[in-house]
C-alpha positions in Angstrom: 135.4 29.0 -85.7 133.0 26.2 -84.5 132.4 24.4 -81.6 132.5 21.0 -81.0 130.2 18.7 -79.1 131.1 16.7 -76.0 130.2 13.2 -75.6 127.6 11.7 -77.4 125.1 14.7 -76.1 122.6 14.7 -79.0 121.7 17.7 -80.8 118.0 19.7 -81.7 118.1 17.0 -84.5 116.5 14.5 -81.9 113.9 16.9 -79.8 111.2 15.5 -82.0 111.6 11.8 -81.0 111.8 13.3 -77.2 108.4 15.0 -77.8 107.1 11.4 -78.9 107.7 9.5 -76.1 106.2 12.0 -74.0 103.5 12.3 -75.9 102.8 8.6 -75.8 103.6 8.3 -71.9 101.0 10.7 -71.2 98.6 8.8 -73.7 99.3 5.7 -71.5 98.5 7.4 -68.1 95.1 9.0 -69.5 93.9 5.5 -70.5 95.3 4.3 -67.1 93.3 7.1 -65.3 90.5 6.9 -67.2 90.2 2.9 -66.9 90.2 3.4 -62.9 87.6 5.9 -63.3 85.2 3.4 -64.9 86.4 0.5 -62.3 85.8 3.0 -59.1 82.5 4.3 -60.6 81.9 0.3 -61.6 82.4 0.0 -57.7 80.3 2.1 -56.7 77.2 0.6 -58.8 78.2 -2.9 -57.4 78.4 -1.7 -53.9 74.8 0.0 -54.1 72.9 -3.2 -56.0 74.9 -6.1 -53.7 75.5 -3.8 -50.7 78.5 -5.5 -50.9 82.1 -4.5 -48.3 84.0 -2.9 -51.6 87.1 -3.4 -49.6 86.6 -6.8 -49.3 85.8 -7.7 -52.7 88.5 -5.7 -54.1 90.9 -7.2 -51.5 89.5 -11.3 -52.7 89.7 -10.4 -56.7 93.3 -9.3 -56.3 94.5 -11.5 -53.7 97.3 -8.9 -52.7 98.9 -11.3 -50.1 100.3 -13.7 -52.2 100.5 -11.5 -56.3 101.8 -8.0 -57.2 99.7 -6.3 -60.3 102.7 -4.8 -61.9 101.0 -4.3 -65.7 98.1 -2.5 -67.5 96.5 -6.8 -68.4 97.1 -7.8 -65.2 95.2 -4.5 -63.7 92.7 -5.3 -66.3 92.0 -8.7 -65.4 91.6 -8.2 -62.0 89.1 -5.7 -62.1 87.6 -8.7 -64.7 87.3 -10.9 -62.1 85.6 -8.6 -60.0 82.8 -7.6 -62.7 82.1 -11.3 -62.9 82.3 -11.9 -59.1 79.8 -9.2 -58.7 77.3 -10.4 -61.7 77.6 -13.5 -59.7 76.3 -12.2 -56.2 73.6 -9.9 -57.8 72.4 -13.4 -59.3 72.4 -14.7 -55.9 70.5 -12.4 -54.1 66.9 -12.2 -54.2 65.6 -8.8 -54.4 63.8 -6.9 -51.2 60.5 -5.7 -51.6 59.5 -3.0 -49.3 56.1 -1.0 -48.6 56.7 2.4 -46.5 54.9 2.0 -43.3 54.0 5.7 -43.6 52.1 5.3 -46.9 48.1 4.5 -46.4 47.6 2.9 -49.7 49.9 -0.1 -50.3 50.4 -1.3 -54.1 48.0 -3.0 -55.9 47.5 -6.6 -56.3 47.7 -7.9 -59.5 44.1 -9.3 -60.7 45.6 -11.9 -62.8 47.5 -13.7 -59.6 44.0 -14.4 -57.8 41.9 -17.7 -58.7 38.6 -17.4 -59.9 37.1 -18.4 -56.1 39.4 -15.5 -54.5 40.7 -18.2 -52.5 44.0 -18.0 -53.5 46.6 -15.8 -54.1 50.4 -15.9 -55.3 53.5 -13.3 -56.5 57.3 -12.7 -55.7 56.2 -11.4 -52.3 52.7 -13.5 -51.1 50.9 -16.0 -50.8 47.5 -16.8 -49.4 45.2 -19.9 -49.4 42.1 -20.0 -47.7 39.5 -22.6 -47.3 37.1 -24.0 -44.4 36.4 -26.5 -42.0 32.9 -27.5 -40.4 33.5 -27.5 -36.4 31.0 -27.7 -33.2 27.6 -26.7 -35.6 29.6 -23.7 -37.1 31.9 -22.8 -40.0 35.1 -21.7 -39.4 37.1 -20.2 -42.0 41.2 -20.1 -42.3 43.3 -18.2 -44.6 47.0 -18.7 -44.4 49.6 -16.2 -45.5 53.3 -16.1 -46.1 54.6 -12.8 -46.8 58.3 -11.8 -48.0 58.8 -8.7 -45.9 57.2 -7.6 -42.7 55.8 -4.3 -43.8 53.8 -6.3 -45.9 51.5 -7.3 -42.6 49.8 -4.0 -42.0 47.0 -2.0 -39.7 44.9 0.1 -41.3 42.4 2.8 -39.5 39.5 4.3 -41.9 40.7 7.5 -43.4 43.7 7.0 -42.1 43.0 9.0 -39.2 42.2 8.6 -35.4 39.2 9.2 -34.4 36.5 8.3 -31.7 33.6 10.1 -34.6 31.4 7.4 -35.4 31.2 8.9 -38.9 35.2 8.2 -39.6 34.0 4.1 -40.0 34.3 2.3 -43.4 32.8 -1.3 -44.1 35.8 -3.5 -43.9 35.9 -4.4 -48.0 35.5 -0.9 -48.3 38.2 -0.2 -46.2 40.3 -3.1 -47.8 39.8 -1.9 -51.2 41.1 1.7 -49.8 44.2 -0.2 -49.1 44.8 -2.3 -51.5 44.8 -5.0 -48.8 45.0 -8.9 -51.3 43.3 -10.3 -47.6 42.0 -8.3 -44.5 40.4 -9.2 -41.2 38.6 -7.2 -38.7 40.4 -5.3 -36.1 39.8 -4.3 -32.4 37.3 -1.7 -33.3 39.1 0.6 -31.1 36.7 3.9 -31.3 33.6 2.1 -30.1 35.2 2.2 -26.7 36.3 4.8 -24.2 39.7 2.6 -23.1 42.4 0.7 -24.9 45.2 1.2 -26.4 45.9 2.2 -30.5 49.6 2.0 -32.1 49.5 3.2 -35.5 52.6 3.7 -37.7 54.8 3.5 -34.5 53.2 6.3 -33.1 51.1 5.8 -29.5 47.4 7.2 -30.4 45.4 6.0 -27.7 46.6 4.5 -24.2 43.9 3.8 -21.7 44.4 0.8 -19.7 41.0 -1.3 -18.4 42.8 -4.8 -17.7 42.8 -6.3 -21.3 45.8 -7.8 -23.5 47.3 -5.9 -26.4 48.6 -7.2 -29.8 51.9 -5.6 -30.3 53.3 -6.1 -33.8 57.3 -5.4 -34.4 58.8 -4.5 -37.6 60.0 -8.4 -38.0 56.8 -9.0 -38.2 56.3 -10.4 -34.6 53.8 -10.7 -32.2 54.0 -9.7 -28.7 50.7 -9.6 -26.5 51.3 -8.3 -23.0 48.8 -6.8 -20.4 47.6 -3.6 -21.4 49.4 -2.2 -17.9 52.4 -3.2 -18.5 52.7 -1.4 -21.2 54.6 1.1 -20.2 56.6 -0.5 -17.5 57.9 -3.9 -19.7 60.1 -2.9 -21.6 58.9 -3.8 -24.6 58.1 -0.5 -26.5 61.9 0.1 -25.9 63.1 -3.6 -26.5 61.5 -3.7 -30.2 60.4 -1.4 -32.9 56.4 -1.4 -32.2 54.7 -0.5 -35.3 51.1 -1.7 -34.4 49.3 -2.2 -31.5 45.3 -3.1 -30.6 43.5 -4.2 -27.9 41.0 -6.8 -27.6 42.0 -10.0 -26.8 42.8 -12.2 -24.7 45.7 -14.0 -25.9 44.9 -17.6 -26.4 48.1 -19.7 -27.5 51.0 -18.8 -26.4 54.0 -21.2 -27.6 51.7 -23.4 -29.4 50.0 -24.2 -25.9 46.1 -23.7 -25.8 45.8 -20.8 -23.2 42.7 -21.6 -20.5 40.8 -18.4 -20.9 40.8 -17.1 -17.2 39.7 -13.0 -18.9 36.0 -12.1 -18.3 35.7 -9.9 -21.2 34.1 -10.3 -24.1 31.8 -12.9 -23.5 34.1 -15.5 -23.5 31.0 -18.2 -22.0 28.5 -18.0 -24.5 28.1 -18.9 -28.2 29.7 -16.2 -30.5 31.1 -15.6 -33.8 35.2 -15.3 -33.1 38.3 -13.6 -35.2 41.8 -14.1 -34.3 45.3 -13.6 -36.1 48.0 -15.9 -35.6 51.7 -16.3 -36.4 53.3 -19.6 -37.0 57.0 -20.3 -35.8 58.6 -19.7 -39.1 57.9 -16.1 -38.4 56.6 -14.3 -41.8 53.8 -16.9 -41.5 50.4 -16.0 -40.1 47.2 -17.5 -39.6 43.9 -16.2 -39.9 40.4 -17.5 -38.3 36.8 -16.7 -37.9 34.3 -18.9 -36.6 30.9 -17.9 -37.7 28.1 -17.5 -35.2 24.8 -16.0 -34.9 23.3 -17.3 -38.4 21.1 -19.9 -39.7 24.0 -22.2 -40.9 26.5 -21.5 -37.9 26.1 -21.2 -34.2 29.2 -19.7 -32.4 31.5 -21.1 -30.5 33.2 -20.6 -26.6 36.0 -18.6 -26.5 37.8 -21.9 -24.8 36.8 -24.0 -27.5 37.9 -21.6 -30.3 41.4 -20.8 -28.5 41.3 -25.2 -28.5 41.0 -25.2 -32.4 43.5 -22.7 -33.3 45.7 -24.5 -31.2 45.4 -27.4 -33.1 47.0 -25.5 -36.5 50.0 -25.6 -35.0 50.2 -21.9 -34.9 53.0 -20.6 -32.2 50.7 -17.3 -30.7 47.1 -16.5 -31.5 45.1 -13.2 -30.3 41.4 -12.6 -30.4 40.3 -9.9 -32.3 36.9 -7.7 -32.3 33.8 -10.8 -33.1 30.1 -11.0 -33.1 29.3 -8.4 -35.8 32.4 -7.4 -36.6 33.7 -10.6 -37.7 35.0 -10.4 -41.4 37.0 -12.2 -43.4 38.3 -10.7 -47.0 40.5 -12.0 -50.0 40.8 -9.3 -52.8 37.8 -7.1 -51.6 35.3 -10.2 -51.4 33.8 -11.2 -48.3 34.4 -15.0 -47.5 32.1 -15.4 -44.7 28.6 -15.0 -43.3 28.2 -11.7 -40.8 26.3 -12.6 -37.8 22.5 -11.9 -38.7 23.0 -9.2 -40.9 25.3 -7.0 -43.6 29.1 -5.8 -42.5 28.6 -2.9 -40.0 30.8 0.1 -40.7 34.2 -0.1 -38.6 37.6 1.6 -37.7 40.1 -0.1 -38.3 41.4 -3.3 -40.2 44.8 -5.6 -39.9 45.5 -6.7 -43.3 48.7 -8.5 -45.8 49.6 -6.1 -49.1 51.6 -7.3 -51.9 55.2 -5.9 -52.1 55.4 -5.5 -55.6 54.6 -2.0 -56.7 52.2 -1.1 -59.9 53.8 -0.6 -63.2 
């Protein structure tokens, strides 16, 4: 005898239909899992190029304080908005060029951006013009620079290594074409002398105080110039992130005030060829000078009445660097001025500007 059924309790006849609709749930949640995939591994890409807060991007495209997201379209157009969002702060930003303070050899200017004079050059991440001005019987020459990035203003020491060897010197375009420097000045010269003090690559080579002002160079890019003794006792190696330091100087404008030159170094009263580097108030913006001296065209000048001129560029700090013989102007490996009475003389070391952009 056969049972009956109770209710309307459906028999084996509908266990494929059940199979179905699981079968196409499951389908549902795979595309639903993998779509979030894509969107959190989307995120992730976005995050690294905009360094964007994720959380607050994802928080702006949904706007959960005021709408619920209760469908598979409305997940999807969300995450829609946040692509574009995205594409739309990427186009925004400008990208950052960097050159590692720890590598000697910075990239490689690109030929093409110089003019045929080397008096001017221009890419994503500098730009440098140079020219000159006849002053008090001499020539002095400027070059002006506007970087993108402060590692781009750099100190360079011949082999890249300390030394007080005579034999470890380079001739500055030497030196600058080592580098790949697009414009380089002198240094301090800081192994033709027992004292001073040498920062290199935020490390403290050389510290031997004898009463003269430092250059101190921050990674903004900034100039501090303190007395070589207070070093240690100002603050100021804990207060910023030195990366370079040299002595020479003295300082001769502070806050775009001519300085009166009250230092007895360096032959501040006679006729001589000067250097200095200079940063303007808009901070990646620096200045470079030499007056010539010693030569049949150009006589020299006081240190008073060069710290006078530079003053008179509007510059907001200058600093006197190694002169006389030393004195050396360069714009892509080419010389730009007269040395004293003679050819370059081998040196140590050389500040110079490098382009950002690295060599394809």
């Amino acid at each position: 005898m056969s049972k009956k059924t109770k209710g309307n309790i459906k028999g084996p006849a509908n266990l494929p239909d059940n199979g179905k609709i699981a079968k196409k749930k499951k389908n549902i949640v795979t595309h639903i899992l993998n779509f979030i995939l894509d969107v959190l591994f989307l995120a992730i890409i976005v995050l690294g190029l905009v360094k964007a807060d994720i959380f607050n991007v994802l928080l702006s495209a949904f706007s959960l304080s005021s709408t619920e997201y209760s469908t598979y379209a409305d997940i999807e157009s969300a995450f829609t908005k946040l692509s574009d969002l995205s594409a739309e702060e990427i186009k925004k930003r400008e990208p950052v060029y960097v050159v590692d303070i720890n590598e000697y050899v910075a990239p490689k200017p690109d030929p093409s951006k110089f003019d045929k004079a080397f008096e001017n050059y221009k890419d994503d991440t500098i730009e440098v013009h140079y020219y000159k001005e006849w002053m008090h019987q001499s020539w002095f020459h400027f070059v002006d620079v506007k970087i993108k990035h402060p590692s781009q203003l750099r100190l360079a020491l011949a082999f890249d290594k300390y030394s007080s060897a005579r034999w470890l010197r380079k001739l500055p375009t030497t030196l600058s074409a080592d580098v790949n420097a697009v414009c380089a000045v002198n240094g301090a010269f800081y192994n033709i002398r027992w004292g001073g003090t040498l920062i290199y690559k935020r490390q403290l080579l050389q510290h031997h105080p004898f009463g003269v002002d430092i250059l101190l160079i921050d990674s903004d890019g900034n100039f501090h110039v303190i007395d070589d003794s207070e070093l240690e006792s100002s603050g100021v190696l804990e207060q910023y992130d030195i990366v370079s330091g040299v002595a020479f100087g003295p300082k001769l404008v502070e806050d775009g005030q001519e300085l009166t030159i009250t230092k007895r170094n360096w032959e501040p009263g006679t006729y001589e060829p000067r250097t200095a580097i200079c940063q303007f108030s808009d901070d990646l913006h620096y200045l470079i000078v030499l007056a010539e001296g010693r030569n049949r065209s150009s006589l020299g000048v006081l240190l008073q009445t060069f710290a006078h001129e530079i003053a008179q560029k509007n510059v907001k700090i200058a600093y006197n660097l190694d002169g006389g013989q030393s004195g050396t102007v360069i714009i892509g490996n080419r010389l730009k001025n007269t040395v004293g009475w003679g050819p370059q003389k081998p040196e140590s070391d050389i500040i110079y500007f490098a382009t950002a952009i690295k060599d394809k």
